[in-house]
C-alpha positions in Angstrom: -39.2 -36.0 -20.8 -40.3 -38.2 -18.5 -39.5 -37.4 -14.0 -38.8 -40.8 -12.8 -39.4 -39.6 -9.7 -37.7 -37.0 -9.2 -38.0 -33.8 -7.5 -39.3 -31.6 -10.4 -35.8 -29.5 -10.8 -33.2 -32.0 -10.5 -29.2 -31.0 -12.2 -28.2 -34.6 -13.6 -24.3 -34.7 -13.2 -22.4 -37.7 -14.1 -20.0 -39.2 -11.7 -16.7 -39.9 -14.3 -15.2 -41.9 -11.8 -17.6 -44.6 -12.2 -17.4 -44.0 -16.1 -13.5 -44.9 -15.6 -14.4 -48.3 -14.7 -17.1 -49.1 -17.4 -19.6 -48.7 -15.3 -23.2 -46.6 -16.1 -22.4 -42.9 -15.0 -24.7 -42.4 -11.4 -26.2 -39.5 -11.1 -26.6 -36.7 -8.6 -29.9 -36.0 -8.3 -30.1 -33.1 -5.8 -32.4 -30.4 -6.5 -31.5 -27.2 -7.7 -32.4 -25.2 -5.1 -29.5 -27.2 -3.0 -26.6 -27.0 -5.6 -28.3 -23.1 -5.9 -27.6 -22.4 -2.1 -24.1 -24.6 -2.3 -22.5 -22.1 -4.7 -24.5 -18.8 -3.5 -22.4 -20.1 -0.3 -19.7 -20.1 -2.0 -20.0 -16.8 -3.6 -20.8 -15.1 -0.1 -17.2 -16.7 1.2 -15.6 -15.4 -1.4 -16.8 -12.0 -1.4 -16.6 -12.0 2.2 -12.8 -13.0 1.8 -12.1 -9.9 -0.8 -14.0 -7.6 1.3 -11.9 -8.2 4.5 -8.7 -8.7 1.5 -9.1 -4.9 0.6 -9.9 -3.4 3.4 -6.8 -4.6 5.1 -4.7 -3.3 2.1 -6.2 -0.3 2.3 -5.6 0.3 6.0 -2.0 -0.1 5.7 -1.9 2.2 2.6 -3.4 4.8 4.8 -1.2 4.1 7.4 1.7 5.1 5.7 -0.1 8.0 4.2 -1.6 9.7 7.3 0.0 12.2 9.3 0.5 11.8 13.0 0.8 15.4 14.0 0.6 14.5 17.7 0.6 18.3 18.8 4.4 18.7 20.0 4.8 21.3 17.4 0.8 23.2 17.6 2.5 26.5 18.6 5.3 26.7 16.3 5.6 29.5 14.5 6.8 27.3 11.5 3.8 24.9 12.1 1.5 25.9 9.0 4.9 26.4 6.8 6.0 22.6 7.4 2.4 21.9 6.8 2.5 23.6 3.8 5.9 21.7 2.1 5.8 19.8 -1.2 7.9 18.2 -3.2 7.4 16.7 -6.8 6.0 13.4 -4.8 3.2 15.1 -3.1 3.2 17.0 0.3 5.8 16.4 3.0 3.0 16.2 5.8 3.9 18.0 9.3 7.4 18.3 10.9 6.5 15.6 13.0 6.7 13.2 10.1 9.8 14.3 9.6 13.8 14.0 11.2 16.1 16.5 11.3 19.2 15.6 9.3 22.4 16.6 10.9 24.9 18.3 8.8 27.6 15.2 8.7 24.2 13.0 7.4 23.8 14.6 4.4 25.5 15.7 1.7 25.8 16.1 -2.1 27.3 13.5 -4.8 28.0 13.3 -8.8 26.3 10.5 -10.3 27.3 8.8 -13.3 25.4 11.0 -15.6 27.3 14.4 -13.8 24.2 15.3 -12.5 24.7 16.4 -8.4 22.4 14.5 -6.1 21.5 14.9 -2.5 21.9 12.1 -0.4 20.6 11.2 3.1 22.2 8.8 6.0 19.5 6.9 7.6 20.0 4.0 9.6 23.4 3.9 8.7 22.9 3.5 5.1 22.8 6.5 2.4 20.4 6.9 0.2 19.8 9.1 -2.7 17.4 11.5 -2.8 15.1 11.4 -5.7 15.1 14.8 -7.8 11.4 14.8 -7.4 11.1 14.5 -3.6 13.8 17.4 -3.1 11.4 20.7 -1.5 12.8 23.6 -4.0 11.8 26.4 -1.8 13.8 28.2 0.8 14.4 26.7 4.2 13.0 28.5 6.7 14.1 26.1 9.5 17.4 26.1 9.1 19.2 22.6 9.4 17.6 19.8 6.4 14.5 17.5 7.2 13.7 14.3 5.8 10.5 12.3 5.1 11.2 9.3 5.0 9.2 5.9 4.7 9.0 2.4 4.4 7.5 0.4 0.7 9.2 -2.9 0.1 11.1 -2.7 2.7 13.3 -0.5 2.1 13.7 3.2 3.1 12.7 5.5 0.6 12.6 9.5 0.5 9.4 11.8 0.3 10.8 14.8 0.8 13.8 16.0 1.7 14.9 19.9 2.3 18.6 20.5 2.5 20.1 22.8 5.4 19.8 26.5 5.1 23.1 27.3 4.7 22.9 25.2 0.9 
């Protein structure tokens, strides 16, 4: 094969714009080494991009996952028996995750398969509490807790602990 001329690794591309028109195809005759940097660029932006993509994702996923204990409740005596709440969904976290629940806010419905549910008023809006995220031991508090959060915007339940007197 003969060089022509040309830098010894060349990448021969036609330009089908010119073909449209009848004309000979031109060629781009840049060497390797440039289209090799021009796409290893490329690669680096993208990478970059995904990098700083996931970590932001993952941020706010903690965000909503992490405690914030801020201390108000250190010297409770019912400090390490929040901490240590579950439900079904995982643990409830610390009482200062959580919002009491007034009796007149929560209360207990029949759904449509006779099954009795716990439901929660938040924001002015009832929800129903999952039969997973309901804490099954005793309260030791006395009136119900919530956990709630936010995913898709809208307010869902993590755990929830009815009043003592239930």
């Amino acid at each position: 094969m003969r060089n022509f001329g040309l830098p010894r690794r060349a990448l021969v591309v036609p330009d089908v714009r010119d073909e449209a028109h009848g004309d000979f195809p031109h060629f781009d005759t840049r060497p390797l080494d440039d289209l090799d940097r021009d796409a290893n660029f490329r690669l680096l932006i993208l990478a970059i991009i995904g990098v700083v993509t996931v970590a932001s994702m993952l941020v706010v996923a903690c965000s909503l996952v992490l405690a914030r204990d801020d201390g108000r409740y250190a010297n409770s005596a019912l400090k390490q028996w929040f901490d240590g709440l579950a439900s079904g969904k995982g643990p409830c976290c610390s009482f200062a995750d959580g919002r009491k629940i007034e009796d007149v806010d929560w209360d207990t419905q029949r759904g449509p398969d006779g099954k009795v549910r716990y439901r929660v008023r938040l924001d002015s809006q009832w929800i129903v509490v999952a039969d997973d995220a309901v804490v099954t031991e005793p309260n030791r508090f006395g009136p119900a807790v919530v956990w709630p959060y936010q995913a898709d915007g809208r307010t869902q339940i993590r755990c929830f602990i009815p009043g003592a007197g239930t």
